[in-house]
C-alpha positions in Angstrom: 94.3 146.7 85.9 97.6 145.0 85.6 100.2 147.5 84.3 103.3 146.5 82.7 105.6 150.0 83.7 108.3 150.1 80.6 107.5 148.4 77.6 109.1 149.2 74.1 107.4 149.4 70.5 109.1 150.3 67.3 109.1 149.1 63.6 111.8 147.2 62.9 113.0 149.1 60.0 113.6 152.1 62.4 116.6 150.2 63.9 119.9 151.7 63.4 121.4 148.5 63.8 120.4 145.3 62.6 117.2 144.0 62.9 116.4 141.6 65.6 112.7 141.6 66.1 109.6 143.7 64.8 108.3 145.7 68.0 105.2 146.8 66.8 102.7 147.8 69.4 100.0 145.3 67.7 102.5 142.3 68.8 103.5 144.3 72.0 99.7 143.9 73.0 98.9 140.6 71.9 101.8 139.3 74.3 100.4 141.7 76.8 96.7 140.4 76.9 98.0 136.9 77.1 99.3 137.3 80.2 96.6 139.5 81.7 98.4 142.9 81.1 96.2 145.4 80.7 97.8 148.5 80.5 101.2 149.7 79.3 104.1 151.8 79.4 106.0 152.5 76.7 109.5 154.0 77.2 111.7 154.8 74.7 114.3 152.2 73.5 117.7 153.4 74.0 118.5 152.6 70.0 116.0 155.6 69.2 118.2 158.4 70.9 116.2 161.6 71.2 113.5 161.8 69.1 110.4 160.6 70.3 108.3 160.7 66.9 108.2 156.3 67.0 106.9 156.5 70.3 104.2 158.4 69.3 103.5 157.3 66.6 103.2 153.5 68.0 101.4 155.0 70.8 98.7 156.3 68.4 97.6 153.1 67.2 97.2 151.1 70.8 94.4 149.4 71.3 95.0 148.9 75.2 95.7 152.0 78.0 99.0 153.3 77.5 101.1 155.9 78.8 104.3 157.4 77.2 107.8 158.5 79.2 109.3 160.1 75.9 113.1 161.4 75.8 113.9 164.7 77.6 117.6 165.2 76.0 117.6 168.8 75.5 115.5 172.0 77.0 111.9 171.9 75.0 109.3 174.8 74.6 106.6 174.5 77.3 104.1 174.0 74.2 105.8 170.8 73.3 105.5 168.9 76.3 101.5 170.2 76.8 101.4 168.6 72.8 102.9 165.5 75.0 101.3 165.7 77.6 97.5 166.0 75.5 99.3 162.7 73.4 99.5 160.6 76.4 102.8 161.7 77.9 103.2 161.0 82.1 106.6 161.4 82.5 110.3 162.0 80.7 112.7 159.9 80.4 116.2 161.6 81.8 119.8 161.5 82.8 120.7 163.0 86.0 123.9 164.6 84.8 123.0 168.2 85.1 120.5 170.4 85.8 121.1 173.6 84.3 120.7 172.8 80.4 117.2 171.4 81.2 116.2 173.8 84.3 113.3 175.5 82.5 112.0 172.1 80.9 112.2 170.2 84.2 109.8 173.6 85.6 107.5 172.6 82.8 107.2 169.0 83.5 106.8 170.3 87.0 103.8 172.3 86.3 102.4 169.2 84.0 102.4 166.9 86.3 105.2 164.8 84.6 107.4 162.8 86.8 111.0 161.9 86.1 112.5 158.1 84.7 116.1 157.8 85.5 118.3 155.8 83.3 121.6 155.8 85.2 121.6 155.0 88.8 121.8 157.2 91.5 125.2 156.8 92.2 127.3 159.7 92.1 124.2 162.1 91.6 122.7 162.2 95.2 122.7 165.9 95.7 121.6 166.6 92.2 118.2 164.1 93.1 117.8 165.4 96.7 117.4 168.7 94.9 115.1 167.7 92.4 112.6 165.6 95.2 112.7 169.2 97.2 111.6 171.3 94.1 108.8 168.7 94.0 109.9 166.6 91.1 108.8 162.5 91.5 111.6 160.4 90.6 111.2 156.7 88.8 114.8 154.3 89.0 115.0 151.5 86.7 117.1 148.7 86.9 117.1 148.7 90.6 118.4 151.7 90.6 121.5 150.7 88.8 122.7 149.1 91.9 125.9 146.9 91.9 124.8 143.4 90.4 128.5 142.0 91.7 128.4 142.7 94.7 126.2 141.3 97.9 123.1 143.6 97.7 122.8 143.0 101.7 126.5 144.9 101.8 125.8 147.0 98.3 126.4 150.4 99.2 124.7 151.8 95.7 121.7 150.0 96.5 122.0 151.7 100.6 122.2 154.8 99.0 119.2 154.6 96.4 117.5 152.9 99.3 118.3 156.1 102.4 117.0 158.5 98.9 113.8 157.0 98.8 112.9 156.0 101.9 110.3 158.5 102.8 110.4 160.3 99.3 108.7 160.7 96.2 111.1 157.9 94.8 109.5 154.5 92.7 112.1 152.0 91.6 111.3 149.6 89.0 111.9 145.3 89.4 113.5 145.4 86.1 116.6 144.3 83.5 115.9 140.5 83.7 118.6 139.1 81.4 120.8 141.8 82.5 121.7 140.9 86.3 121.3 137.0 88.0 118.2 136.2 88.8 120.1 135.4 92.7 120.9 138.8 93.3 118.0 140.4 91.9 115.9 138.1 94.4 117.9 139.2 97.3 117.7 143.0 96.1 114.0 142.9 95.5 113.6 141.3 99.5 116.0 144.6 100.9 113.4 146.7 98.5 110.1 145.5 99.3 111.1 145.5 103.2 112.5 149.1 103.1 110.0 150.4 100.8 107.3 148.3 100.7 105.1 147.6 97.5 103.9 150.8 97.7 107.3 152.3 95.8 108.0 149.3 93.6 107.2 148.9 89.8 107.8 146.1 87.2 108.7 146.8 83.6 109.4 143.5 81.2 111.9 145.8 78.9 110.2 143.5 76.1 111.3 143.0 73.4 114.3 142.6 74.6 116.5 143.5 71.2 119.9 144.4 72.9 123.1 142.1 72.8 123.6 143.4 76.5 120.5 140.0 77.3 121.9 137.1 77.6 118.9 135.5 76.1 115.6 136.8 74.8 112.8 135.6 77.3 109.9 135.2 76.4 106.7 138.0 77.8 105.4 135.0 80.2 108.8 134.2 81.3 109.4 138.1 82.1 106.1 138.2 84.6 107.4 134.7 86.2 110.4 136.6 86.8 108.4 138.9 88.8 106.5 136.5 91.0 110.3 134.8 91.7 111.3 138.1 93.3 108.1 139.1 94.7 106.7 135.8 95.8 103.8 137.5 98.1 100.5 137.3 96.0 99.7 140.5 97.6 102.6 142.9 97.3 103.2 141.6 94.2 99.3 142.3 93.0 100.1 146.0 94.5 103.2 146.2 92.0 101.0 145.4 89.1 98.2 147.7 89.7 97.8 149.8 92.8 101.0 151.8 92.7 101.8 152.1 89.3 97.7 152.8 88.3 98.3 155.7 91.2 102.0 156.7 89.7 100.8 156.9 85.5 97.6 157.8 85.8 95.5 154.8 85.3 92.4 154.1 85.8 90.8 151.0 86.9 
């Protein structure tokens, strides 16, 4: 399989702001297949907020493998996220801001299996991560972990830290945000990645469709994998980035 790890799908008339693009999963998929995707991710598009019901329902009509990362924005019922869980849910989607509110969900996503997306770097929220990778919880960073896209990432000391965190943990971060930081750093950052944590600990998401004014462009789904083999250049890491690790991370199977 080739696994494309955060992937959005929506109706457009669900938008809250204006329209930009349909998102259905049926045009998702088609965009997928043609460039030898095979399974998917879908994540929640920040526009949505907190209620997962789009996801789902999108979800329900796929065609392809998927797996779900819904919203986790406030403490659920155990019997909610086993519903999730039994619709295809692998993981939550989360802000590491504080523990305490969601301590007894985070104990049931424990118990399910479920690992943890962070949207928000790591900066600033070390202890509260250490503490969540020693109760057992997995821990997925998109974005490169937020890192600092201004600054040299061989002297970035947000992408040190998300770096001396995973090294050695139950920590994936995700080769994603094209559009969103220049494609020179995000080369450089992926090399510091792939030598400090090997393939083994890196994912790829497209994002697509990109529907944000935050892009500076809308590329294409092609132009989002040939993104990927610019920062990854190695057939084979890259390969193990597209299937290996993230088949192992979502529950795939080959």
């Amino acid at each position: 399989m080739r696994i494309d790890c955060e992937v959005h799908a929506f109706r457009q008339e669900v938008r809250r702001a204006t329209p930009v693009i349909d998102g259905t999963l049926e045009r998702l998929e088609s965009a997928a297949r043609g460039c030898a995707i095979t399974g998917l991710v879908l994540v929640q598009p920040a526009f949505l907020h907190g209620d997962p019901m789009e996801l789902f329902t999108q979800a329900s009509r796929a065609q392809m493998p998927v797996r779900l990362v819904p919203p986790l924005v406030q403490s659920l019922a155990p019997a909610v996220m086993e519903k999730w869980a039994r619709s295809g849910a692998v993981g939550l989607a989360v802000t590491l801001d504080d523990r305490d509110p969601l301590a007894e969900s985070f104990e049931a996503a424990l118990q399910l299996g479920f690992h943890l997306e962070v949207s928000g770097g790591v900066e600033g929220r070390e202890g509260l991560a250490e503490s969540l990778l020693a109760d057992g919880h997995r821990l997925v960073f998109r974005d490169f972990g937020l890192a600092d896209g201004t600054r040299d990432p061989i002297w970035d000391p947000r992408l040190e830290r998300l770096l001396a965190l995973a090294e050695g943990a139950e920590v994936w971060v995700k080769l994603s945000g094209i559009g969103r930081v220049a494609d020179g750093w995000a080369k450089a950052a992926a090399g510091r990645l792939l030598k400090r944590l090997g393939p083994e600990q890196l994912l790829w998401g497209s994002q697509w469709p990109h529907v944000t004014a935050a892009h500076a462009y809308a590329p294409t789904y092609a132009q989002t994998l040939d993104w990927l083999e610019e920062l990854v250049p190695d057939d084979d890491a890259r390969g193990r980035i597209l299937s290996a690790t993230p088949a192992a991370l979502y529950g795939f199977r080959n």
